[in-house]
N, C-alpha and C positions, 0 to 999 in steps of 0.2 A: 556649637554642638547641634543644636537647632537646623543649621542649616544645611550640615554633614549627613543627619537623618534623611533631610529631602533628596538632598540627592542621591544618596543611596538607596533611597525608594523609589524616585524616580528611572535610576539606570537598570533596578531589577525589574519595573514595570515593562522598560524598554525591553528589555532582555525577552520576558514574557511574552511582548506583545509582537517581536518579530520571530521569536520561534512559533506565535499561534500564527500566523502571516506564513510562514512556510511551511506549515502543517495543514493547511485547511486547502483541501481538494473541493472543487465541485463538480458535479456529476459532470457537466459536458466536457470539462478536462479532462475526467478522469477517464474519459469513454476512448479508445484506441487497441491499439494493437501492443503486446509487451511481449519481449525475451527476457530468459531467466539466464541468472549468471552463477548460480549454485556448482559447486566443487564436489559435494558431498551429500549422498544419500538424505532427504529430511522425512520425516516421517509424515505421510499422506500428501506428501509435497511430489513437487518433477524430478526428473529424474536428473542427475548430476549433467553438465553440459558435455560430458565426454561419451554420451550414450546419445547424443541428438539434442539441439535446443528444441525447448520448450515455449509453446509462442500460449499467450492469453488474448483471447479476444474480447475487448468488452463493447458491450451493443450499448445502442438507445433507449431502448428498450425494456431495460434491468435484465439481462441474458448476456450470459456469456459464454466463450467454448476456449475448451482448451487440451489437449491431447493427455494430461493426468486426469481433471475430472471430467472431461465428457461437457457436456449441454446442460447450463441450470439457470438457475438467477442469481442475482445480489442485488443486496441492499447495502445503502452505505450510510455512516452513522457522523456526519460530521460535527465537529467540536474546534471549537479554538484551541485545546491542547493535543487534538491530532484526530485525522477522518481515518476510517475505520471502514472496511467492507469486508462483505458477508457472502460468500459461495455457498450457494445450496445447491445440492448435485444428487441424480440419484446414482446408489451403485449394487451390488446384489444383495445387501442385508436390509434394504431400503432407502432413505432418506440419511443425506452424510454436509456439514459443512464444514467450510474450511476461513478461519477468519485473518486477515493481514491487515499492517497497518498501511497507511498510506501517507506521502511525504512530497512534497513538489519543490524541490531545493532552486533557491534565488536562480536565476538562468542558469537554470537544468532540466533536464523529464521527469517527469512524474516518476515516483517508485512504487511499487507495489513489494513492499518487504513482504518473504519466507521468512529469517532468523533474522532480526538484528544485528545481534550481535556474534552471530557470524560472517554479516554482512552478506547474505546472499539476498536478494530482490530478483524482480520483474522490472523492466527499464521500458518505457513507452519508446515505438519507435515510430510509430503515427499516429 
């Protein structure tokens, strides 16, 4: 019984330890050029791919531009259970952000999720 424990702790520590392993972006990865692959209108998001892709550019910097929100900065918030970044944009009521997660899957691009769980992102394409 003893030993069943361990390994069951062990395989969920695994478990753990390669989902923080493919969650954790660092800035100079995260830094390129991205399209969105969105279907459906998302709220303060781009606009669906059938009105024009939507490119993000993200600098060296902490700036980034992208034809929804214009010229801003981000900051990014990483963590072993997933990096996180922050658009701050201005637009006419003032000051506006916009926050997504971020995900770098085993030989894959980088993602910059919209929805989850609708599965619309931002895909690095340089």
């Amino acid at each position: 019984m003893k030993k069943l424990l361990i390994i069951v702790g062990l395989m969920i520590f695994g478990l753990l330890f390669f989902e923080g392993i493919t969650n954790y972006v660092s800035k100079s990865a995260l830094q390129g050029r991205y399209i969105n692959n969105n279907t459906e209108y998302i709220l303060e998001g781009p606009r669906p791919i059938e009105q024009g892709i939507d490119t993000l550019i993200i600098k060296n910097d902490n700036t980034f531009e992208s034809q929804t929100w214009g010229s801003g900065t981000y900051m990014i918030e990483p963590s072993i259970f997933g990096t996180r970044i922050d658009l701050t944009y201005d637009y006419e009521m003032g000051k506006a952000g916009y926050e997504m997660l971020v995900t770098s899957p085993l030989f894959r691009q980088e993602r910059i999720w919209l929805d989850y769980g609708m599965n619309f992102y931002f895909e690095k394409i340089k």
